[in-house]
C-alpha positions, -999 to +999 in steps of 0.1 A: -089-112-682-066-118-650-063-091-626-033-073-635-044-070-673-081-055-654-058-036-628-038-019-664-069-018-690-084+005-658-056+026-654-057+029-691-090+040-692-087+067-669-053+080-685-064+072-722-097+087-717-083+120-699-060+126-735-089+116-756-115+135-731-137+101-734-164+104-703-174+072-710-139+054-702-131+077-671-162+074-656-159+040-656-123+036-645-137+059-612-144+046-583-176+070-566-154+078-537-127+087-558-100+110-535-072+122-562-044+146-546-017+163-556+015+176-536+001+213-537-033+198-522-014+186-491+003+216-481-013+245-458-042+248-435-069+238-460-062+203-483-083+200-509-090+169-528-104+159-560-131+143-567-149+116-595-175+146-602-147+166-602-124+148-627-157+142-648-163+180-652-130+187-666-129+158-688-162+172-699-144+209-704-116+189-725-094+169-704-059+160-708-065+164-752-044+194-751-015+175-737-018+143-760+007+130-776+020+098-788+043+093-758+040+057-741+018+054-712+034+034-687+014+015-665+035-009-633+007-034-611+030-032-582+008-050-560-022-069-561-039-086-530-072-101-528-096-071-537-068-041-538-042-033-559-014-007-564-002+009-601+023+037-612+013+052-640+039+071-662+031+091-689+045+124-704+031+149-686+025+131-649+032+104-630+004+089-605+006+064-578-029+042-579-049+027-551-073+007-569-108-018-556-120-047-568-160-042-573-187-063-589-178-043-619-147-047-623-110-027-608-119+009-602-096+035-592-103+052-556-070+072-544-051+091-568-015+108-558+000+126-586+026+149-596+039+167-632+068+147-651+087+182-655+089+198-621+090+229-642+052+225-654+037+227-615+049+265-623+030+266-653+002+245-646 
């Protein structure tokens, strides 16, 4: 596998395995020091950040499998150099910018910036 197909089968674990709630391919697609933000983390006096345990809990409480569908999941290697890459991901319900590492394992995903499709679900989400 080069790296851009290992730079898109992780960013399809970690999408794939949020719909399907699939520990097992999350986990792996995380890297431990996994910081994922979104917009409304950034703003005031206190950001908060999400973390790999984080994301693992709610995959564990059901993930994403409320929002599948069979909408395409988009994934873009913008960038690749040496031992870091960049992706967008786009899929129905959010798009996230990737920051992703090369380890002895494999591409693993360690900053996550992301934000709904619909502007209208940050109201309902």
């Amino acid at each position: 596998m080069n790296d851009n197909d290992g730079v898109v089968a992780t960013a399809l674990d970690y999408f794939e395995g949020w719909y399907d709630a699939d520990l097992a391919r999350v986990d792996h697609a995380l890297h431990p020091q996994l910081v994922k933000r979104t917009v409304f983390q950034v703003e005031g006096e206190n950001p908060g950040v999400t973390t790999k345990e984080m994301m693992l809990d709610f995959v564990r409480r059901g993930g994403g499998s409320e929002d599948k569908s069979d909408d395409p999941i988009d994934v873009t290697v913008v960038d690749i150099h040496h031992d870091i890459a960049t992706a967008v991901v786009r899929s129905a319900q959010y798009r996230e910018y990737l920051h992703l590492v090369r380890t002895p394992d494999g591409w693993r995903i360690i900053n996550a910036f992301w934000q709904f499709t619909d502007p209208d679900q940050a109201s309902s989400g």
